[in-house]
C-alpha positions in Angstrom: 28.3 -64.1 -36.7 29.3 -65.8 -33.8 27.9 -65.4 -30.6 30.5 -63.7 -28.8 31.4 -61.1 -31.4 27.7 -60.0 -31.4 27.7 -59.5 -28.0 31.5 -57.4 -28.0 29.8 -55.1 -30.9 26.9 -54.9 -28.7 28.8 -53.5 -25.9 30.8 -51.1 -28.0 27.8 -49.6 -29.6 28.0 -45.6 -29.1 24.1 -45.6 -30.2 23.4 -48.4 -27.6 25.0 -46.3 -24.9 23.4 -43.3 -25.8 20.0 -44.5 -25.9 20.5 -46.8 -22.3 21.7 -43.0 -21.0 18.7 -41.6 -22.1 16.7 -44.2 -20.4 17.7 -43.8 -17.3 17.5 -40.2 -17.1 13.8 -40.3 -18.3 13.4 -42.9 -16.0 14.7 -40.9 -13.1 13.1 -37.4 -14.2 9.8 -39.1 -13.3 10.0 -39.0 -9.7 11.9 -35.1 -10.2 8.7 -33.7 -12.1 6.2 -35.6 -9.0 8.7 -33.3 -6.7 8.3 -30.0 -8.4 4.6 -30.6 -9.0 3.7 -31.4 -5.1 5.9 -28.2 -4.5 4.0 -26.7 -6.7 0.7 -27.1 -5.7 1.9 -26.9 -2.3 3.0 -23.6 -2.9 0.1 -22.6 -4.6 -2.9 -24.1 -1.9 -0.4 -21.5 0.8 -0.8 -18.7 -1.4 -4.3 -19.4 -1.8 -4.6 -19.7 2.1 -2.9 -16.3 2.5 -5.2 -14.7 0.3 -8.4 -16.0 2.0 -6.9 -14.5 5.4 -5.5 -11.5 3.7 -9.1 -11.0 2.6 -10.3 -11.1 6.1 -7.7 -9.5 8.0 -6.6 -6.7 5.3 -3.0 -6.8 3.3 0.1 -5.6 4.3 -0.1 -1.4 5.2 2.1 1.3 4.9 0.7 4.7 6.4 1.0 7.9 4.6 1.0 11.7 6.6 -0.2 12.9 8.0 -0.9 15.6 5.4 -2.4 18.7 6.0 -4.3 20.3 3.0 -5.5 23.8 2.5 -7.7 24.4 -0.7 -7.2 27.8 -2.4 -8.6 29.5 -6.1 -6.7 30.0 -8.9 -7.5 32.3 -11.2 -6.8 31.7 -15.0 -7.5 34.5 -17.8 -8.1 33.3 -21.3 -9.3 35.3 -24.5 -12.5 34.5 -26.4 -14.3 35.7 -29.1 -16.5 37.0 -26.6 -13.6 38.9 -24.9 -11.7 37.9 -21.3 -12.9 35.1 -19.6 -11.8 34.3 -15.9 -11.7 30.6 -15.4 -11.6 29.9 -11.3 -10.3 26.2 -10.4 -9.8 25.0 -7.2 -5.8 23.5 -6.1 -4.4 22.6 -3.0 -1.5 23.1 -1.0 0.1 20.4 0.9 2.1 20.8 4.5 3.9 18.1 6.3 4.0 18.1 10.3 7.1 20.4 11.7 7.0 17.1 14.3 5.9 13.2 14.0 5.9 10.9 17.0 4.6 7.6 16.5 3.7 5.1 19.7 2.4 1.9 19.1 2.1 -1.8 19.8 2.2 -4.9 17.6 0.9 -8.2 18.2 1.2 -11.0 16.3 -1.3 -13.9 15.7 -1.6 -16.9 14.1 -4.2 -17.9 11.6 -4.4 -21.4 10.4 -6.0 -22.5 7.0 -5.3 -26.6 6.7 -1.7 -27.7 7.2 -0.8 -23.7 6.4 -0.1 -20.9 8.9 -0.3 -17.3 8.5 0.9 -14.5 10.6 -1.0 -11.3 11.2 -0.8 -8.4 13.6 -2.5 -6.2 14.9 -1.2 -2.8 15.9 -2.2 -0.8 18.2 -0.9 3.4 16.8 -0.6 6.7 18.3 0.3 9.4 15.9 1.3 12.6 17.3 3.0 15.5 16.7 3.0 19.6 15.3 2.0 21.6 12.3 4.0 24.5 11.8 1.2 27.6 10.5 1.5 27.3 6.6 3.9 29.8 5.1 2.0 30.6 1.7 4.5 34.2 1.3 6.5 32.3 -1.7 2.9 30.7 -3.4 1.9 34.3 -4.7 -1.8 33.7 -3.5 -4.1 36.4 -2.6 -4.9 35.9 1.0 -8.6 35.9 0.4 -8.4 33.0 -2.2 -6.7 30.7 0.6 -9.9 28.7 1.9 -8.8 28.0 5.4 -12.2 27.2 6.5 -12.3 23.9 4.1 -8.7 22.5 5.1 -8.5 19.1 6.1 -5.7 16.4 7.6 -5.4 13.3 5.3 -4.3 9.5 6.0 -3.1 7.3 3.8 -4.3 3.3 4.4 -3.9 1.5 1.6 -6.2 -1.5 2.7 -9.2 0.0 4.9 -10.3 -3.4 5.7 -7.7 -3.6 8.1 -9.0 -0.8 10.1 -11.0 -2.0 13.5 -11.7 1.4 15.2 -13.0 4.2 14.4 -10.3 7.2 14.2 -10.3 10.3 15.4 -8.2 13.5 15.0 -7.1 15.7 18.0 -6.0 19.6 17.1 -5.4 22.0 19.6 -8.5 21.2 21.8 -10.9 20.3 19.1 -11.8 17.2 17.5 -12.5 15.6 14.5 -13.7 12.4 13.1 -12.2 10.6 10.1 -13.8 10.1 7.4 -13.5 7.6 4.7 -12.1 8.2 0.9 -9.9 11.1 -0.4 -10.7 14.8 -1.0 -7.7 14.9 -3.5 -5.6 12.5 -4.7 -2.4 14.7 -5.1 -0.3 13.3 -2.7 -2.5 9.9 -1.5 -4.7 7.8 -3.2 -6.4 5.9 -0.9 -7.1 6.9 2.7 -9.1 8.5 5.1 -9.6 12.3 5.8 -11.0 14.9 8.6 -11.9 18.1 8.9 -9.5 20.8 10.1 -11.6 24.0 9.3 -9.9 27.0 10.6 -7.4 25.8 13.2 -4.8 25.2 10.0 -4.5 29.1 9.9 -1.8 28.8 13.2 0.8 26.1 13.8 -0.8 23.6 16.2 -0.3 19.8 18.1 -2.0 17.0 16.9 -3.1 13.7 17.8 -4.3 10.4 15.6 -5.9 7.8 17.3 -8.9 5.6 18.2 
């Protein structure tokens, strides 16, 4: 076949083309996939970086309540082959404030881990605000099975590492301190609680702070 014909049926080859197409875009996906695997890791080694100051500095929060609580009995009647039986349980009602004012500062910072920089805050809250007294007329509960005397004013704070100060609960003119964990977990499931006793019996003003 002469040399010039070879090289015209060469040129036309559709199989030819195809593969020399192929080649080059395998030959230019290399330096794609080295992209998207430094972005990857890069993106990775700043997640990582965020979690080690998350870890130190607490996640992200989002407050819940205040909530007050009041504990009552409930009585439940149930027939055995013994006769009645009175099974006694104790529920809670929940009341949110009449009133919520909330004061507070945030600052940011900067935290650096490598080439990576994460920004945190700290705030600086003042909850205030006023109960109404709880209306328990349309619960059909006996007054003497509402436990006043064990209410208590719950918190939610998802991540307690973030907490710095001790925090403290203003009703009337009484205090109380905050304690940590959950009496119930009706309404919030991680948090902090305090002591209201019998001052939840009337409507009142509170305060939340350190």
């Amino acid at each position: 076949m002469p040399r010039k014909k070879y090289m015209q049926n060469i040129k036309s080859s559709l199989s030819l083309k195809l593969f020399v197409i192929g080649f080059l875009i395998a030959v230019l996906m290399i330096p794609i996939g080295i992209i998207v695997f430094l972005a990857n890791e890069r993106e990775g080694r700043q997640d990582e970086a965020f979690r080690e100051v998350s870890g130190k500095w607490g996640n992200e929060q989002t407050i819940t309540g205040p909530i007050l609580s009041i504990p009552y009995k409930d009585k439940v009647e149930r027939t055995t082959g013994e006769g009645t039986v009175i099974d006694e349980t104790i529920l809670y009602a929940h009341f949110l404030p009449e009133e919520l004012n909330i004061k507070g500062k945030i600052d940011p910072a900067k935290r650096r881990r490598g080439i990576y920089e994460v920004v945190v805050y700290n705030a600086n809250l003042e909850i205030s605000g006023r109960f109404l007294a709880p209306d328990f007329s349309k619960w059909d509960i006996a007054k003497d099975n509402i436990l006043y005397k064990q209410a208590f004013v719950t918190l939610g704070i998802p991540d307690m590492r973030g907490i710095k100060e001790n925090l403290g609960l203003e009703w009337g003119n009484k205090k109380y301190a905050f304690n940590p964990g959950m009496k119930t977990s009706d309404v919030v499931a991680i948090g902090i609680n305090a002591d209201n006793n019998a001052q939840s019996r009337q409507h009142g003003s509170y305060r939340i702070g350190s």
